[in-house]
N, C-alpha and C positions, 0 to 999 in steps of 0.2 A: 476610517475605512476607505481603499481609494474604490475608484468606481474605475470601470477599463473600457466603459462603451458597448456598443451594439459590435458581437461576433460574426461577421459574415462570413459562413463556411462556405466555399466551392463545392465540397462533398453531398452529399443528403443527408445530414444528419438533423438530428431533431435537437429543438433548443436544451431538449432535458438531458440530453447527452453534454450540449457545449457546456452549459450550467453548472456539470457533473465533471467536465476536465477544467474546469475555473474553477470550481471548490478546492481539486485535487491542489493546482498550484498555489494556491492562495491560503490552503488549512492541510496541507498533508496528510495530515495526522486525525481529521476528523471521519474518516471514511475511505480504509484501507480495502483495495479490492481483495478479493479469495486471492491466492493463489502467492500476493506479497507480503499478506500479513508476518513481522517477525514475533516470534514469541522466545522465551525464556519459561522453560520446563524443570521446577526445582524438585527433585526427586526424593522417596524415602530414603536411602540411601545415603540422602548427602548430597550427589554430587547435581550437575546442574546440567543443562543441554539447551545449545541456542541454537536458532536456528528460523526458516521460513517455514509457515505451517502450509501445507501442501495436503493436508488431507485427516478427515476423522470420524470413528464412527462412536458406537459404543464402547469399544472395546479397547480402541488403540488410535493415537495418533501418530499421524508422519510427518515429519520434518523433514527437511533439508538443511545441512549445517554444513558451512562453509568448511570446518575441519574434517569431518566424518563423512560426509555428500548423506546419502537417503540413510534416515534410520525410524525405525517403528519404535515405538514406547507405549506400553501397557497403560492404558488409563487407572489401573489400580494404581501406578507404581508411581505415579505424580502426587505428589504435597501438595503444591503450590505453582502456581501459571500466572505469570507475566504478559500482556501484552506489546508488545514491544513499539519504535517508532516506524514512519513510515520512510524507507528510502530516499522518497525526495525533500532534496532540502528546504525547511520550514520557511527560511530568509528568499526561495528562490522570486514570489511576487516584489521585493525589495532590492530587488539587482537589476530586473531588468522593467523596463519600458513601457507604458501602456501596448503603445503599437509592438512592441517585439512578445508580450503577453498576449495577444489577437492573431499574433501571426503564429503565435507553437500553440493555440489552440486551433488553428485554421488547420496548420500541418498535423498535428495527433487525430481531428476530424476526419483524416484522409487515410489512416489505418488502418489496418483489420485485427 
């Protein structure tokens, strides 16, 4: 496991934030914010629906799918729910740098 040092952010952000975008680059896939989860929605029907889940309650979720853009889907009418990967790539803490790892959690601390 490497280790990347003490994060000094310019911004004010709290350690549990920096902690939380080093998790993100270093395990992507361990803890998908709302809003990017991708899922795969296998339906009775048959056929299948991918896409970003974007919202859900009892009744219905919504998606966003790169072919179709926004669509609702019956929560009766799902089989079977996949959760999918996280957009950023798994390999990204093995490309780059300690310091260039310090430096795009310094610059994402400075977000809104």
């Amino acid at each position: 496991m490497r280790t990347f040092g003490k994060v000094r952010s310019r911004a004010r952000t709290s350690s549990r934030a920096t902690s939380y975008l080093l998790a993100s680059i270093v395990d992507p896939n361990r803890d998908i914010a709302p809003g990017f989860e991708s899922v795969t929605l296998h339906l009775k029907n048959g056929t299948s629906v991918v896409g970003t889940l974007k919202s859900e309650d009892k009744t219905n979720i919504v998606i966003n799918s790169p072919e179709d853009g926004a669509m609702t889907i019956k929560v009766k009418d799902v089989a079977r729910r996949e959760r999918g990967l996280s957009g950023m790539p798994p390999e990204l803490s093995q490309v780059l740098s300690k310091q260039d790892i310090r430096h795009l959690i310094e610059f994402l601390a400075t977000l809104k």
